[in-house]
N, C-alpha and C positions, 0 to 999 in steps of 0.2 A: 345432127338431123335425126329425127326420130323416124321411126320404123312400123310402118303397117302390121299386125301379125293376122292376117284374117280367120276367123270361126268356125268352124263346123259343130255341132251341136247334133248328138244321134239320137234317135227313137224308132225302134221300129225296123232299125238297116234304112231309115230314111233322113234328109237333113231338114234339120227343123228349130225357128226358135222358139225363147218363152218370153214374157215378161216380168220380170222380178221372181223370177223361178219358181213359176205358178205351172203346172204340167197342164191345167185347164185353158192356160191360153196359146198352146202352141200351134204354129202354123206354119206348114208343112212346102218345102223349097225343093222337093226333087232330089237328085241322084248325089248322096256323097262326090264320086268318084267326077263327075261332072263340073261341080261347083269346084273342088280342088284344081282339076286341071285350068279349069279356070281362069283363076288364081295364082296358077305357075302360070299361065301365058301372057298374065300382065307385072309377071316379072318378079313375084314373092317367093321367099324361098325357105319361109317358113309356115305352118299351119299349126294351128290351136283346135285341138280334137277333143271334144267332150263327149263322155258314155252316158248319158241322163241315165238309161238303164241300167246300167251299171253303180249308178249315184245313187240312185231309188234303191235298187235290191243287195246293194253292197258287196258286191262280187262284176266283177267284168263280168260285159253281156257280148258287148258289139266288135268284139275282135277282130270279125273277118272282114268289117267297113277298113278299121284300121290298116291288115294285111292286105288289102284291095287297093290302098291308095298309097303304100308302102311300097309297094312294085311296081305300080304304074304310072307312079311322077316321081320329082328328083326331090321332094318337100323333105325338108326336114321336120318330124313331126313329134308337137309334146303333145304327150297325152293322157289323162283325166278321166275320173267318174267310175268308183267302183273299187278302186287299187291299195284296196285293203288288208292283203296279206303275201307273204311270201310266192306263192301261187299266182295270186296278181298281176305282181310285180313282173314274173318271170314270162307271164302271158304278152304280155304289155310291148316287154322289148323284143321276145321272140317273134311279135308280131309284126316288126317293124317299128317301134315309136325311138326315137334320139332319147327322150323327156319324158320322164314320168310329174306330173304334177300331184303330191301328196297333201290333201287338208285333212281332212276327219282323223284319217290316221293320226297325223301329226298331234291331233290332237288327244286321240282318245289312247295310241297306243305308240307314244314318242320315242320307247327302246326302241321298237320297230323301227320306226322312220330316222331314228340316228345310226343304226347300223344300217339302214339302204344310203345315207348318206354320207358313211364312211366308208362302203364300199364301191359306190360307181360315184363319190363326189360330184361337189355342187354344182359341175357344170351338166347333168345329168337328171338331179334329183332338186325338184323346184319345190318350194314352200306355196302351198295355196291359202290364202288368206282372206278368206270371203266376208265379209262384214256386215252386218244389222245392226241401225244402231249401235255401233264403235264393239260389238261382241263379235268372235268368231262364228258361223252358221256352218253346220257341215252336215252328212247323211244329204246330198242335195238340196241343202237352204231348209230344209226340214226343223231343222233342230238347234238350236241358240245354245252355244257353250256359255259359260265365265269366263273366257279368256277376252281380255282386252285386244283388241285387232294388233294394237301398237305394240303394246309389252310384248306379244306372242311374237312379232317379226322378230323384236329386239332379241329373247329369251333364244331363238332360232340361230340370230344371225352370228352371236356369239359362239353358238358350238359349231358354224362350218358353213351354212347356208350362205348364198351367195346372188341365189333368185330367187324373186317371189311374184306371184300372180295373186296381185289382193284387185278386188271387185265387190264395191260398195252396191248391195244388192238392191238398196231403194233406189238406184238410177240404173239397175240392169233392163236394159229392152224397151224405156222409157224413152231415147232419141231426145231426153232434155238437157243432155248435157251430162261430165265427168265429174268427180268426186274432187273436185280441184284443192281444195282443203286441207282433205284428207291426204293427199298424194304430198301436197308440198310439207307437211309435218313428217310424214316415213322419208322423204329426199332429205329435210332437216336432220333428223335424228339419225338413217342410219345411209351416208353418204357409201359406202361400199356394198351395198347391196342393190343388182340392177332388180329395180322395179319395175313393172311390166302393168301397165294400167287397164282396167275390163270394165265396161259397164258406161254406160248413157251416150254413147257417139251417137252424136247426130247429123254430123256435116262434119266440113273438114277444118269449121274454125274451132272447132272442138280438140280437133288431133291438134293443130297449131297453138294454142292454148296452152294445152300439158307441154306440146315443144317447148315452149315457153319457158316454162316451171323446170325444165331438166329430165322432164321423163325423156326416156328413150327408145322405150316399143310400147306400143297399144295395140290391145285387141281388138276389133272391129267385127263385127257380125251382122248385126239387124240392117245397120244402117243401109251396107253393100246391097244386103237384100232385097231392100224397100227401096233402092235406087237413091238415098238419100244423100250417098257416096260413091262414084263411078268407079267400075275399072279402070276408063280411061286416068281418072284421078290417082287412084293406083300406082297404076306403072307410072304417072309422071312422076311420084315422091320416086318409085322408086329408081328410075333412072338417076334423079339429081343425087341420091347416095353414092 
């Protein structure tokens, strides 16, 4: 049974999303701390925290949304955007987050990220694998590496990795649907690594869809927002788990 992980997306100390990680078309959902509780009251017990500011200017920005919601519900919280150096890192989890979600890094500075990986391991330190056209995208969708999305899981999951948050960013915030494709080729190839799908939930034959294929948590964000996906929907996956 696959697994709801619902969104938060920060700008501002506010929650907000984008579409295909354009900062020009965000719009703006109210209180962090709000939307999370939420979220726990329809029974999730995990949340996907993203710093957009942090992703933009390359340093944590929104720590104290993270610390706010870290205290004040039971969420198990990964969290993203920004967590580019030792400093970071230590921000991150002192602030409350279970899960650091590491891309750019990963990419631009892989000592780094294999020694955060070999010292809070995989169950802690998630591989973020954001995608353009089959390249890695990191700096917040900014910027297009040469890493092939696939090799890079692969080249990762060999030295230890064990999760990954890949998000095929032409269907991020789009509500046209999942990267279905692409998800069932990373399930083919590297069968020990749980894959965590992000990006074009539109409804819930979307989420049923990847159930389908063997993913086993998805991220969901806009959809919830835009009512395109209930709470009440929610807590009923989540009950039947």
């Amino acid at each position: 049974m696959i697994t709801i992980i619902p969104a938060i997306d920060i700008i501002g100390g506010k929650c907000v999303r984008l579409t295909q990680g354009d900062y020009g078309s965000r719009k703006e959902y109210g209180s962090p701390l709000d939307m999370a509780r939420a979220f726990e009251d329809a029974g999730c017990r995990r949340l996907h925290l993203v710093d957009l500011d942090g992703a933009r200017k390359s340093h944590v920005v929104n720590y104290r949304v993270l610390e706010t919601i870290a205290t004040r519900t039971g969420l198990t919280i990964d969290f993203g955007g920004g967590v580019k150096s030792d400093e970071d890192l230590h921000i991150a989890f002192e602030s409350g987050a279970a899960m650091v979600t590491g891309g750019s890094v990963a990419v631009k500075q892989p000592e780094m990220f294999l020694r955060w990986l070999s010292a809070y391991g995989g169950s802690r330190i998630i591989l973020g694998a954001d995608a353009r056209g089959g390249k890695v995208a990191i700096n917040g969708w900014h910027e297009e590496s040469d890493c092939n999305v696939i090799d890079f899981i692969g080249d990762y999951a060999a030295k230890g990795v064990t999760q990954t948050i890949c998000t095929d960013i032409a269907c991020d915030g789009t509500l046209q649907g999942a990267s279905v494709e692409l998800y069932k080729e990373i399930l083919g190839r590297y069968p020990d690594v749980q894959l965590i799908a992000s990006g074009g939930i539109g409804a819930m034959a979307d989420v049923e869809q990847l159930d389908a294929i063997g993913v086993s948590q998805v991220i969901v964000g806009k959809a919830i927002y835009e009512g395109r996906i209930t709470l009440k929907e929610v807590e009923r996956l989540n009950l039947e788990e």
